[in-house]
C-alpha positions as CSV (number, residue, x, y, z in Angstrom):
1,X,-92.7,2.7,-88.6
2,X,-93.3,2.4,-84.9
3,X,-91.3,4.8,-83.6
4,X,-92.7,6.7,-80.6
5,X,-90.0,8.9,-79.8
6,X,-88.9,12.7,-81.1
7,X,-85.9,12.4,-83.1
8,X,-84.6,16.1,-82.7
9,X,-80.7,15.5,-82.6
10,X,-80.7,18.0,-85.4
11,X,-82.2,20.4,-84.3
12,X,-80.0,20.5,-80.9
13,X,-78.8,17.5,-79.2
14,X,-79.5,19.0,-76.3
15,X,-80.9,22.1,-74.2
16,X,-78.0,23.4,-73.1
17,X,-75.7,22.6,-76.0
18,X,-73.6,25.2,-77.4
19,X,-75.4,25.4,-80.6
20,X,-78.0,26.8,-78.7
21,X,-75.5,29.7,-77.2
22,X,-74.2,30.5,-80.9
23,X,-77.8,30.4,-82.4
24,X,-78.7,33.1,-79.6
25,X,-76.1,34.8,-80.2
26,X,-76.7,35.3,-84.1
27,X,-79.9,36.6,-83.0
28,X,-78.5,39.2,-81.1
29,X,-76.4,40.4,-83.7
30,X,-79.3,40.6,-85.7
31,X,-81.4,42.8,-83.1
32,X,-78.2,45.2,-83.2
33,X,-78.9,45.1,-87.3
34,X,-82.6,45.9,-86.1
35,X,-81.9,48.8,-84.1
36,X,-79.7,50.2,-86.2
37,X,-82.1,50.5,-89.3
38,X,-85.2,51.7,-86.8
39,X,-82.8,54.7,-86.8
40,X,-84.2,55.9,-89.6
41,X,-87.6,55.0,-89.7
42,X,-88.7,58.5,-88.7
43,X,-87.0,60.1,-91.1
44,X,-87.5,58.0,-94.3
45,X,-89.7,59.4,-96.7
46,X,-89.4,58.4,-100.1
47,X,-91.6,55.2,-100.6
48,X,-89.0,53.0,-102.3
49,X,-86.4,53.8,-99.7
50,X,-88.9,53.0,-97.0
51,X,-89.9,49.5,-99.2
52,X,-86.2,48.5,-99.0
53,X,-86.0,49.6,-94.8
54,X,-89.0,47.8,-93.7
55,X,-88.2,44.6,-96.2
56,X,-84.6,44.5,-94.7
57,X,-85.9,45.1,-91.0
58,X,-88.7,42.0,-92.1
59,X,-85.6,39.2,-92.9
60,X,-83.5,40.0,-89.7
61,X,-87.0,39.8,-87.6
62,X,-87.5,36.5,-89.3
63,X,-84.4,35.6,-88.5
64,X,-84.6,36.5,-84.6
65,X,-88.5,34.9,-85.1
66,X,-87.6,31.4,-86.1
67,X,-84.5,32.0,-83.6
68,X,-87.6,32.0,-80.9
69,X,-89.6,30.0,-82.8
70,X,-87.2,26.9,-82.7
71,X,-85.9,27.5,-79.3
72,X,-89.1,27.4,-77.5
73,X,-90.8,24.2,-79.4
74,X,-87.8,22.5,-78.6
75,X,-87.4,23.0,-74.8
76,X,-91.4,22.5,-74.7
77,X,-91.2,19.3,-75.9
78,X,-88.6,17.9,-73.6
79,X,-90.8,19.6,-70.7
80,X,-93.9,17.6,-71.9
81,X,-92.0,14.1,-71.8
82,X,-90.1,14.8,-68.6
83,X,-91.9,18.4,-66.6
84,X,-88.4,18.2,-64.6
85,X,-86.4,18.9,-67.0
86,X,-84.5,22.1,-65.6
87,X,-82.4,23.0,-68.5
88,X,-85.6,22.7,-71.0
89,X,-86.9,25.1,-68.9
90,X,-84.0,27.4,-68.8
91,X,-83.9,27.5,-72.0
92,X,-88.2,28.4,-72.8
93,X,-87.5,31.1,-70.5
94,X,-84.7,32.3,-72.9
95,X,-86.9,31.4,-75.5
96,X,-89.8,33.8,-74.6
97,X,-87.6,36.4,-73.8
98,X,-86.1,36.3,-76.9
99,X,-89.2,36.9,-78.1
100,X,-90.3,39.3,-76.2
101,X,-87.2,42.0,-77.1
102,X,-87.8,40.9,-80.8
103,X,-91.4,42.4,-80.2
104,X,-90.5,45.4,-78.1
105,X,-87.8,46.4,-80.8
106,X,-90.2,46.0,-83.9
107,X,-93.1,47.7,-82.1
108,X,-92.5,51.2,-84.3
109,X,-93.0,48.8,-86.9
110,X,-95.9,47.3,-85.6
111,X,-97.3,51.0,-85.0
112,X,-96.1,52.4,-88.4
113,X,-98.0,49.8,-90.2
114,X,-101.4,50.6,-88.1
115,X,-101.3,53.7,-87.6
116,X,-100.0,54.8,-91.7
117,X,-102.4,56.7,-94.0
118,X,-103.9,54.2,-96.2
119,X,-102.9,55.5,-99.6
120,X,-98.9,54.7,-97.9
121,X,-99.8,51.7,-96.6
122,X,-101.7,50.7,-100.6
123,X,-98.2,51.8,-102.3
124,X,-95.9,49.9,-100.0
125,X,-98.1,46.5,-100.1
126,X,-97.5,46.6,-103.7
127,X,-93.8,44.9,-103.3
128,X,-93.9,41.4,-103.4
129,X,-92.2,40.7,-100.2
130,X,-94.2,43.1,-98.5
131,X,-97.7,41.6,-99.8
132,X,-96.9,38.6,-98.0
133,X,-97.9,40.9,-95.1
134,X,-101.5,42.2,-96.5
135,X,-103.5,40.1,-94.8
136,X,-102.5,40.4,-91.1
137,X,-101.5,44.2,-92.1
138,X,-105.3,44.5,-92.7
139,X,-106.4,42.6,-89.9
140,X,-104.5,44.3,-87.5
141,X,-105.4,47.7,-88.4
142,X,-109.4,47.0,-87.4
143,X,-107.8,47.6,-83.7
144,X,-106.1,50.9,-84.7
145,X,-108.2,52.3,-81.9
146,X,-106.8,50.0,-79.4
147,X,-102.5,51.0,-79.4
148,X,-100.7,52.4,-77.2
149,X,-97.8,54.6,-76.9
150,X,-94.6,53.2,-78.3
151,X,-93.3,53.4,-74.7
152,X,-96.3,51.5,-73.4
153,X,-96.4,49.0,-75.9
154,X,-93.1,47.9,-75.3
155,X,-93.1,47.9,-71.6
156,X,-95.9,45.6,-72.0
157,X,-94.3,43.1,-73.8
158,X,-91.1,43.4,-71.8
159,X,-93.1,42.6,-68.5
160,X,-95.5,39.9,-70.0
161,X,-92.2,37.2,-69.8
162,X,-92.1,37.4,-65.9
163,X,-95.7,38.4,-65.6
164,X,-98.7,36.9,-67.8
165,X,-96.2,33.8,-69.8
166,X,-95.2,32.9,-66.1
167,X,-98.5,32.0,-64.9
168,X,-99.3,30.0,-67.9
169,X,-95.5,28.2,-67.2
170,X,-96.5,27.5,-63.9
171,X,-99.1,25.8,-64.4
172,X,-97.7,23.6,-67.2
173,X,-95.0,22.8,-64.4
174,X,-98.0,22.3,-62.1
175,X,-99.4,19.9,-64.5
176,X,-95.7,17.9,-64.7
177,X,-95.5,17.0,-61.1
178,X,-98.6,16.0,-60.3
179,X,-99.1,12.0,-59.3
180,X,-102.8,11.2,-58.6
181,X,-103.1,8.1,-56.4
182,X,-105.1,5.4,-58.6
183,X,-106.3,1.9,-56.7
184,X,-103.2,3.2,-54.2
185,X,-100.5,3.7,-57.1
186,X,-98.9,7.0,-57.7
187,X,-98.7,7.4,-61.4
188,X,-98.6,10.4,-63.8
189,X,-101.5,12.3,-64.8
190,X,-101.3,11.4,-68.4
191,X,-101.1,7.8,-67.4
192,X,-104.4,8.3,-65.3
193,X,-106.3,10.2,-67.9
194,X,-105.9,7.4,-69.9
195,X,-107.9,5.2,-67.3
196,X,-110.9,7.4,-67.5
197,X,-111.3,4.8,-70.8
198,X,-111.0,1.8,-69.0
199,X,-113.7,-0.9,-69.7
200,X,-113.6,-1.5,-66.0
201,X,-116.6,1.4,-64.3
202,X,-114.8,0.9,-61.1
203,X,-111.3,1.4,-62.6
204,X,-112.7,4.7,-63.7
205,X,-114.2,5.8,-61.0
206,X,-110.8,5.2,-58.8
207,X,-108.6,6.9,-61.7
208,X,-111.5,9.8,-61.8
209,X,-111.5,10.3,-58.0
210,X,-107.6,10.5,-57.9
211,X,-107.2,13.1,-60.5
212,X,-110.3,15.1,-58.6
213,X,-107.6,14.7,-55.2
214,X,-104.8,15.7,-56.9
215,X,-106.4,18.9,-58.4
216,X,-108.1,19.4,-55.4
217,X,-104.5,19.7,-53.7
218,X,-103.8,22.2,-56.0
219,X,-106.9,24.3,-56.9
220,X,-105.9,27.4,-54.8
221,X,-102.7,27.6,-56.8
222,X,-104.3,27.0,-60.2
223,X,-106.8,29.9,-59.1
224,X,-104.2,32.4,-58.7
225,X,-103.3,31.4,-62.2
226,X,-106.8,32.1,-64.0
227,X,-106.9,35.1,-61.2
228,X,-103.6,36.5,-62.7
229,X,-104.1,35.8,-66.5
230,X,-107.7,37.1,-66.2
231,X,-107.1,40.0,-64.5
232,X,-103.8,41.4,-66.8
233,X,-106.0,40.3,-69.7
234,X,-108.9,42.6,-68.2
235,X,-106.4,45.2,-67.4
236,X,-105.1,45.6,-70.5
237,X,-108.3,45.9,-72.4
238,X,-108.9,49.0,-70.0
239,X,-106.5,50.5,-70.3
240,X,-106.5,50.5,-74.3
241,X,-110.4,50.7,-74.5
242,X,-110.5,54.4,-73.9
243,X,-112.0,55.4,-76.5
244,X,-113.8,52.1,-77.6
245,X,-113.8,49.4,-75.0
246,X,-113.9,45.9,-76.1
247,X,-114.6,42.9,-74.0
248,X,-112.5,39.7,-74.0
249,X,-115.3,38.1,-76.4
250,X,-114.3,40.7,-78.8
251,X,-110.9,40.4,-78.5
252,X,-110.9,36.4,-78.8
253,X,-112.8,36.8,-82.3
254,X,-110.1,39.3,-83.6
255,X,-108.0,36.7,-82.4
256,X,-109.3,34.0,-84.6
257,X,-110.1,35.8,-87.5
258,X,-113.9,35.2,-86.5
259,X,-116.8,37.7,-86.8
260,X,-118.6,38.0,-83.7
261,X,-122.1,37.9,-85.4
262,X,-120.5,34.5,-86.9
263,X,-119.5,33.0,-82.9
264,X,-123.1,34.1,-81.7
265,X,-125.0,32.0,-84.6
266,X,-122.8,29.1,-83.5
267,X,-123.2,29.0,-80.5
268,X,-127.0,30.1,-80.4
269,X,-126.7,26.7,-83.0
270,X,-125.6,24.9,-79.9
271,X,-127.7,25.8,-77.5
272,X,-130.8,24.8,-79.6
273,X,-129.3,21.8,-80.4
274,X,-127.7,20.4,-77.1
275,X,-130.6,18.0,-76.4
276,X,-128.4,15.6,-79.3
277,X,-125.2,16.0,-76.7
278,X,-128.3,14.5,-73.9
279,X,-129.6,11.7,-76.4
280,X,-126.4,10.7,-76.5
281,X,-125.1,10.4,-73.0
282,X,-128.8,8.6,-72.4
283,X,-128.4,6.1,-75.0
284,X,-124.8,5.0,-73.2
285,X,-125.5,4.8,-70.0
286,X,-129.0,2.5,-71.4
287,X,-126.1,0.3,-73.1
288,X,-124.2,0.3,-70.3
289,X,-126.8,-0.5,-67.8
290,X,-125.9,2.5,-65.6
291,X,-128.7,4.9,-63.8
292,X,-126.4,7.3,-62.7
293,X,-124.2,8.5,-65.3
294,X,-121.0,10.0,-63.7
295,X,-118.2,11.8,-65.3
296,X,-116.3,8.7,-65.2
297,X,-118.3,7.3,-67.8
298,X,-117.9,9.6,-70.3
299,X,-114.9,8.4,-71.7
300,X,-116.0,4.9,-71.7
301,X,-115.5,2.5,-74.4
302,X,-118.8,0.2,-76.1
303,X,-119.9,-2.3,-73.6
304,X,-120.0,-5.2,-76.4
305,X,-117.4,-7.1,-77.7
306,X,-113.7,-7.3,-76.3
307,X,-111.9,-4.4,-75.9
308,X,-108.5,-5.4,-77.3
309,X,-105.5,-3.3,-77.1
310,X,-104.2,-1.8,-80.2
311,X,-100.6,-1.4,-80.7
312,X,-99.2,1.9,-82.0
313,X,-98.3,0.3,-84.9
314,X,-101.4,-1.5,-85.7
315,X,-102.9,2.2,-85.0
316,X,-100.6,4.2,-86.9
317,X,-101.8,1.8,-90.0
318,X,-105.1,2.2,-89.6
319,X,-104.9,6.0,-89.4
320,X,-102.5,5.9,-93.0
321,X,-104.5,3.8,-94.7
322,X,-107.5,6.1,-93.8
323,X,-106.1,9.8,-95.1
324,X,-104.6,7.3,-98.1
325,X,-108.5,6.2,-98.8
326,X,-108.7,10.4,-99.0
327,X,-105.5,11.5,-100.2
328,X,-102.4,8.8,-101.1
329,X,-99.7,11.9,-99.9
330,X,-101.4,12.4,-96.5
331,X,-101.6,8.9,-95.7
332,X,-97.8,8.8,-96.7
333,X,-97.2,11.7,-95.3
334,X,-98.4,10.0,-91.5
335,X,-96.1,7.4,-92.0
336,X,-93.7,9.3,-93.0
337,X,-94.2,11.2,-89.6
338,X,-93.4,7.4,-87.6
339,X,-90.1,7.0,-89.5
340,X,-88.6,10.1,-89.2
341,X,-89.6,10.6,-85.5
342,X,-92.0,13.5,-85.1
343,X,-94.3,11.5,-83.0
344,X,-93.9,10.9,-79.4
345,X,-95.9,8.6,-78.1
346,X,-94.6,6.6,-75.3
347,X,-95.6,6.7,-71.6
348,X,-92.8,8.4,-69.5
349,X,-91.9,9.7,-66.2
350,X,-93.4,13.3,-65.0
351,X,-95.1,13.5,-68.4
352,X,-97.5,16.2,-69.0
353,X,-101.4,14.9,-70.4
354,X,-103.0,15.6,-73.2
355,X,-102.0,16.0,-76.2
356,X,-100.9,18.4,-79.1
357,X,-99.2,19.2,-82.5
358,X,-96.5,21.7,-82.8
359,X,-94.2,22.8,-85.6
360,X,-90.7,24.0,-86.0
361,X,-90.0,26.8,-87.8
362,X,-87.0,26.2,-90.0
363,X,-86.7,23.5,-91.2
364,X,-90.3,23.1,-91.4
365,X,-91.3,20.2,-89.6
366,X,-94.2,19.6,-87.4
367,X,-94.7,17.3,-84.3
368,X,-97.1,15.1,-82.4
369,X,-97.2,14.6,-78.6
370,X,-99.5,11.9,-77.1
371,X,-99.8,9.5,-74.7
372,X,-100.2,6.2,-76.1
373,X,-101.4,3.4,-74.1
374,X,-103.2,1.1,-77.0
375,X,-107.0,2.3,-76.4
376,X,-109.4,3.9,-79.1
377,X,-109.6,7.0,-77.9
378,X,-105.7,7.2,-78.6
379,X,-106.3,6.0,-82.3
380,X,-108.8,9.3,-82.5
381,X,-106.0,11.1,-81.0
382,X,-103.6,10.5,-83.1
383,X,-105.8,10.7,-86.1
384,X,-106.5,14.7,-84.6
385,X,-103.2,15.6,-84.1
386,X,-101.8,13.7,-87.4
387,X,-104.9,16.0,-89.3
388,X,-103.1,18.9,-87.6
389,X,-99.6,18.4,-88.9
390,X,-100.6,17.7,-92.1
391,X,-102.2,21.0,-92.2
392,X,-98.9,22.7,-91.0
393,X,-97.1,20.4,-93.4
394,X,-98.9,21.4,-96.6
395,X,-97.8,25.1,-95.5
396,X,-94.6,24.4,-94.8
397,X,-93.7,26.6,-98.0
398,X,-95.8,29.7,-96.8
399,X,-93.9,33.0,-95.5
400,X,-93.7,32.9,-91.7
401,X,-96.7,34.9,-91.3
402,X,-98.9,32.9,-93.3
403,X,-98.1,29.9,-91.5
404,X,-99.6,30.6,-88.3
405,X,-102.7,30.4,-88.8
406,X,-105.9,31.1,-86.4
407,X,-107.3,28.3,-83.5
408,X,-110.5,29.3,-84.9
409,X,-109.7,27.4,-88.4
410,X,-106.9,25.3,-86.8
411,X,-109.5,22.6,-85.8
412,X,-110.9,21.7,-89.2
413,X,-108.1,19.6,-90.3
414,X,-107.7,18.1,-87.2
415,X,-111.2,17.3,-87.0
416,X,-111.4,16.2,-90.4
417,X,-109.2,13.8,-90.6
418,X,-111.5,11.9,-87.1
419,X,-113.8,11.9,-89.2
420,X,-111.8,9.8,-92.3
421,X,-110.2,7.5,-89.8
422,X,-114.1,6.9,-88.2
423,X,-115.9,6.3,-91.5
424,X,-112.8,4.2,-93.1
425,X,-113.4,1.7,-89.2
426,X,-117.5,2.4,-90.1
427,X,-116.6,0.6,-93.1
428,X,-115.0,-2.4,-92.3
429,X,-117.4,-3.1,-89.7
430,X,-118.9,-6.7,-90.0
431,X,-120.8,-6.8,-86.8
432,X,-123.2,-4.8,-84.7
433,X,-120.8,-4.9,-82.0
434,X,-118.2,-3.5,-84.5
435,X,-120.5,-0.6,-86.0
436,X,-121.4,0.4,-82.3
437,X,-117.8,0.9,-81.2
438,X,-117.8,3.8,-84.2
439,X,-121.0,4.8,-83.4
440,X,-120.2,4.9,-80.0
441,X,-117.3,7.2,-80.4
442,X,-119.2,9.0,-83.0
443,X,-121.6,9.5,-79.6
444,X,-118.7,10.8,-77.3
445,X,-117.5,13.4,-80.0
446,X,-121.2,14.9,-80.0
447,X,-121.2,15.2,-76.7
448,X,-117.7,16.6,-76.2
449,X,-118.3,19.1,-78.7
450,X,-122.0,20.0,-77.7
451,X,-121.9,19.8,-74.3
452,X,-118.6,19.6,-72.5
453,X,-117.4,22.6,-75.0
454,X,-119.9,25.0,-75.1
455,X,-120.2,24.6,-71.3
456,X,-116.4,25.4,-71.1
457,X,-117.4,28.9,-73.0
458,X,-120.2,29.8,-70.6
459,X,-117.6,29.3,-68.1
460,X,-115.4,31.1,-69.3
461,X,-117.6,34.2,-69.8
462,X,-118.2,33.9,-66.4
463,X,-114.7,33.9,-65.1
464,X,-114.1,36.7,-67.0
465,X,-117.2,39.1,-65.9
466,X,-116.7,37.6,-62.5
467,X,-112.3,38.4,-62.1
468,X,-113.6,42.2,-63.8
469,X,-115.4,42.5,-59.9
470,X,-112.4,40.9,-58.2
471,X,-110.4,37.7,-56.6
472,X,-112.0,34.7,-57.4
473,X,-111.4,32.3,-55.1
474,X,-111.5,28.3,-55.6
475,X,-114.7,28.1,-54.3
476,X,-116.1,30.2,-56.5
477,X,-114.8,28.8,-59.5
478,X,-116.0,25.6,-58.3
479,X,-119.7,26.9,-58.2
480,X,-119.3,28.6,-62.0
481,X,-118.0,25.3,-63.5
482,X,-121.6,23.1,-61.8
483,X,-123.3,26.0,-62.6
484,X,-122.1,25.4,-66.6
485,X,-122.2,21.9,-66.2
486,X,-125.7,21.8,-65.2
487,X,-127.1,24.1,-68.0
488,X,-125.3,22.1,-70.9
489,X,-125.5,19.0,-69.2
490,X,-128.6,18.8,-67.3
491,X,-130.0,15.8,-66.1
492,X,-128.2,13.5,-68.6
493,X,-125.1,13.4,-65.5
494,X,-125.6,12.3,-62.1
495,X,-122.8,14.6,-60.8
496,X,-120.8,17.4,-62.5
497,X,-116.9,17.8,-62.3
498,X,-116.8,21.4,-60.3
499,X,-112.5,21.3,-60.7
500,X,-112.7,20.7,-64.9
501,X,-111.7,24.6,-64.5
502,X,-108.2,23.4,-62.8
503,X,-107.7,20.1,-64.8
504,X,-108.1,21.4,-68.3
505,X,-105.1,23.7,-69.7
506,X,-106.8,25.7,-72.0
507,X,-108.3,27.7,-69.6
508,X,-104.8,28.5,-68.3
509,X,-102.9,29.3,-71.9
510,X,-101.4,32.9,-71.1
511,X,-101.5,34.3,-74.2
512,X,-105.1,32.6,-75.8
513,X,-108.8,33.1,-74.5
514,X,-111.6,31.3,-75.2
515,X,-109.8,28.1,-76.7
516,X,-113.2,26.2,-76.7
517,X,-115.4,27.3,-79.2
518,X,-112.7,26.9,-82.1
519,X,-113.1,23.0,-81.0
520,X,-117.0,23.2,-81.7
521,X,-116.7,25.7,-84.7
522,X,-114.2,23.2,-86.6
523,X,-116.1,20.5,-85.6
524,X,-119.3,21.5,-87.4
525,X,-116.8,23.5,-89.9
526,X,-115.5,20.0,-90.9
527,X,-118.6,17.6,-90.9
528,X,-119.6,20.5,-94.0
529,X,-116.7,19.7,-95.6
530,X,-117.3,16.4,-95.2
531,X,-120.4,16.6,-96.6
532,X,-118.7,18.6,-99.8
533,X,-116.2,15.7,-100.1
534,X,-119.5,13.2,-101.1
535,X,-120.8,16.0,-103.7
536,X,-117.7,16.8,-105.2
537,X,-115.9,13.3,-105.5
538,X,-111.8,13.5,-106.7
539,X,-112.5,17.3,-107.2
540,X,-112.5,17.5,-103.2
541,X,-109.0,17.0,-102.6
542,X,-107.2,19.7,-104.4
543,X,-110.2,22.0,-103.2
544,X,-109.3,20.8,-99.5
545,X,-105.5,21.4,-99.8
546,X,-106.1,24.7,-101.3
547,X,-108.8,25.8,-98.4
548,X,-105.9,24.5,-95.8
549,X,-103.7,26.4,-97.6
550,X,-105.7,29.7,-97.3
551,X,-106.0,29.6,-93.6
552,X,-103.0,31.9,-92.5
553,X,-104.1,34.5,-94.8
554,X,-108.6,35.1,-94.7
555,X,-110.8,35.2,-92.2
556,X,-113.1,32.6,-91.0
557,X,-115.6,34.2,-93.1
558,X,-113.9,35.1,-96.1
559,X,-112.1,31.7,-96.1
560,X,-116.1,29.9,-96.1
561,X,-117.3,32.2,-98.8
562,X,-114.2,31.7,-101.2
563,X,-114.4,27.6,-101.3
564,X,-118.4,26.8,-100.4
565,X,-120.2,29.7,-101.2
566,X,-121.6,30.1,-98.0
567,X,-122.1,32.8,-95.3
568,X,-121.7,31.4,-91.8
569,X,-122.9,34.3,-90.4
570,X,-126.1,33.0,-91.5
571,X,-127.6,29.8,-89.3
572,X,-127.8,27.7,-92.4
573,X,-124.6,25.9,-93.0
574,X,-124.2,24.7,-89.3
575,X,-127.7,23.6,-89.3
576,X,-126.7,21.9,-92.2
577,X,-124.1,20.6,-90.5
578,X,-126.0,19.5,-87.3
579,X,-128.4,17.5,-88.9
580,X,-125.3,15.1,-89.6
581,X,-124.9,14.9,-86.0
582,X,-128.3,14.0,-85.3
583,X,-127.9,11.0,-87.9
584,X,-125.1,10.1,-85.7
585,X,-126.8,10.1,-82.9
586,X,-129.5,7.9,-84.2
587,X,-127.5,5.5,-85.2
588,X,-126.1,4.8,-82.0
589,X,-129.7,5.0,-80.4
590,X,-130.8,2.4,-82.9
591,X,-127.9,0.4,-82.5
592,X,-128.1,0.3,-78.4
């Protein structure tokens, strides 16, 4: 049960195996099958015969899709253990372009389904197979204003593997290679990250300042990145905002299946309630005896009591037995996980930080990537990213489509099961010392998620107004990011980290903007549910399965209103919801 390494050898045993080669080349065979029934698209007209077309041109995409799918989680694992892994990355390049000719060939199909009359579209939903479609089918014709020509289309998609994808691959390679110089050792970055919790305010400061040097190395490069993925991402919406422009704010909540009257009451929410992100910062550095608060500290674990190491074992246990507490299966299914080696945990050579869950497509398995080096913050992390593959594992049944589901509602489980894992370690606690380590990373989840993320949001809008007028240069991008800082942060830091906008991926994802606010919305979005899961008692957990389970086919809205009752348009629910945090903050007031 301790295993911290993938176990993938059946999947591929390697990236360059010649599985690979014959699995690319039944997916070729099956964009020739594509091709040849697009053929008759155009002319079909009789609404079973079209049924049966677009059903039979659905299985061979799907078959091309997981083809992609597979091919691409696969070589972006082996870059995140080892960034120099040159046939992983050979083989994500033929990954994405894969994908890429799978999308230019299907875009008639694509078009066809936006641009049908709606009695059509009505009659053909009404086969089984192609139901499974309804949802996205709906979603995707609110922006039948924004296609473009076929020829258009396709040429976009076509140029996006060598154009917008390879800035996002650079800077994942950028990310690989860097060594930041800690106390005078070279080390990885995910190995220094991990210092920024070291009980030792020195030790952090060193680790802090060497990251800062080894970004600071690189921050031209990584603005050409956000230059580049900004400005196609700007140039795009012009040139399919014609007749109704929409700006990237827009386009992000169509992405995650968000209203934008629903993002502006959250993060209006926010703002009137970031003083709880200050309280919070204030009441550590008071138990920490510090005056100036530096971005160092913010990671820093409770002042009191030893800081023993936990073992990923140990930490793996803890995390099972909590989502057991909740819900017997999950907590099986986390072990589970450990034993048949979908976690990889271990420190390694040219490793990328940070951490994520990702899934394969068929078979339907998901998998955790961390860095775990025995701290507290990695228990949290592996709680988040667990809470995230049990989400993809309880739709590993779903149609393809329905399986990928919105960032947006992708942070709730994640988020949710911190929150288990916290409370079940709340519970145990015998001592003060104990209860203020929970409150004290209750204390740094506050102010992660209502300060450090909105902040990355006003940023963002920034960056995006600001490329709209022209090159941004690192300088600039340095002033933005204090400038954000400062507003969310205020006086509550002593200095503000003006390279976060280099050091943190998501603002360098090539095909997803704005992944911030889904982090405060499923935040808030799970400390309701949390608050359900009291009300209801046993009830809860067939209700929670069932709401997971809806995620890949309502919107944000739609999905609230189904299983609460509640309209998050409306400020109520996350005030609701905030009012928990301020407990939590009071708590670890009281307890410094």
């Amino acid at each position: 049960m301790t295993n911290t390494l993938w176990q993938d050898d059946h999947i591929y045993a390697a990236p360059d195996c010649p599985a690979i080669d014959a699995d690319f080349q039944r997916a070729a065979e099956a964009l020739t099958e594509i091709a040849n029934l697009l053929a008759s698209l155009p002319e079909t007209r009789d609404i079973n015969a079209l049924r049966h077309l677009l059903r039979a041109i659905r299985r061979q995409a799907n078959a091309v899709r997981t083809q992609a799918w597979n091919s691409q989680t696969f070589a972006y694992n082996r870059l995140s253990r080892n960034g120099r892994d040159e046939a992983a990355r050979v083989l994500l390049s033929r990954g994405q372009q894969l994908q890429a000719r799978l999308a230019q060939l299907v875009k008639p199909v694509a078009l066809f389904w936006l641009n049908a009359p709606e009695d059509q579209v009505r009659a053909l939903l009404q086969d089984p197979e192609l139901f499974e479609l309804a949802y996205l089918i709906r979603h995707d014709r609110r922006l039948q204003d924004q296609a473009l020509s076929l020829e258009s289309e396709q040429l976009i998609e076509g140029l996006a593997v060598d154009g917008l994808q390879a800035w996002g691959d650079l800077y994942d390679s950028l990310v690989a290679r860097l060594r930041p110089v800690v106390d005078g050792e070279h080390m990885g970055l995910a190995q220094a990250d991990n210092l920024l919790a070291h009980p030792d305010r020195a030790r952090r400061a060193s680790a802090w300042h060497g990251i800062q040097a080894a970004w600071a190395g690189e921050q031209e490069t990584v603005a050409a990145i956000l230059n580049a993925i900004n400005g196609w991402r700007n140039e795009l919406a012009a040139q399919r905002g014609k007749g109704r422009r929409l700006d990237a704010l827009d386009l992000s909540c169509h992405q995650g299946h968000l209203e934008r009257a629903t993002l502006e009451t959250l993060m209006t929410q926010a703002e009137a309630h970031k003083t709880l992100g200050r309280r919070t910062l204030r009441a550590m550095a008071c138990a920490q005896g510090i005056t100036d608060f530096a971005p160092w500290d913010l990671y820093a674990p409770a002042p009191y009591g030893a800081q023993a190491s936990v073992g990923f074992g140990q930490a793996l246990t803890l995390v099972a037995d909590a989502f057991a507490a909740f819900d017997p299966e999950m907590g099986d299914f986390a072990r589970m996980m450990a034993d048949r080696g979908w976690i990889d945990a271990a420190p390694s050579d040219n490793r990328r930080s940070g951490a994520y869950c990702t899934e394969y497509a068929d078979p339907a398995e998901p998998r955790v990537f961390l860095t775990f080096e025995g701290t507290m913050d990695n228990v949290i992390t592996l709680a988040h990213e667990l809470g995230h593959a049990w989400h993809s594992w309880l739709l590993r049944d779903a149609p393809l489509a329905q399986r990928d589901y919105p960032k947006t509602l992708a942070e709730t489980a994640s988020l949710f099961a911190e929150t288990l894992v916290r409370d079940a370690l709340l519970a145990r606690a015998q001592t003060r010392e104990q209860r203020l380590a929970i409150a004290w990373m209750d204390g740094e989840r506050v102010a992660s998620l209502l300060l450090d993320v909105p902040s990355r949001f006003h940023f963002e809008r920034a960056l995006v107004a600001g490329r709209a007028e022209g090159y941004l240069g690192a300088g600039q991008l340095r002033a933005m990011m204090k400038s954000a800082k400062q507003q969310w942060y205020g006086d509550s830091l002593s200095e503000y980290d003006e390279l976060f906008w280099a050091s943190k991926g998501h603002f360098s994802i090539a095909d997803l903007g704005f992944y911030n606010y889904p982090y405060l919305f499923g935040y808030l979005f799970s400390l309701g549910l949390y608050a359900q899961k009291e009300r209801v008692g046993a009830d809860f957990v067939p209700a929670y399965r069932a709401l997971l389970a809806d995620t890949g086919r309502m919107s944000a809205e739609s999905l609230v209103e189904k299983h609460l009752g509640v309209d998050i348009r409306e400020p109520a629910f996350w005030q609701e919801s905030l009012r928990s945090v301020e407990e939590a903050v009071s708590r670890l007031e009281r307890l410094v």
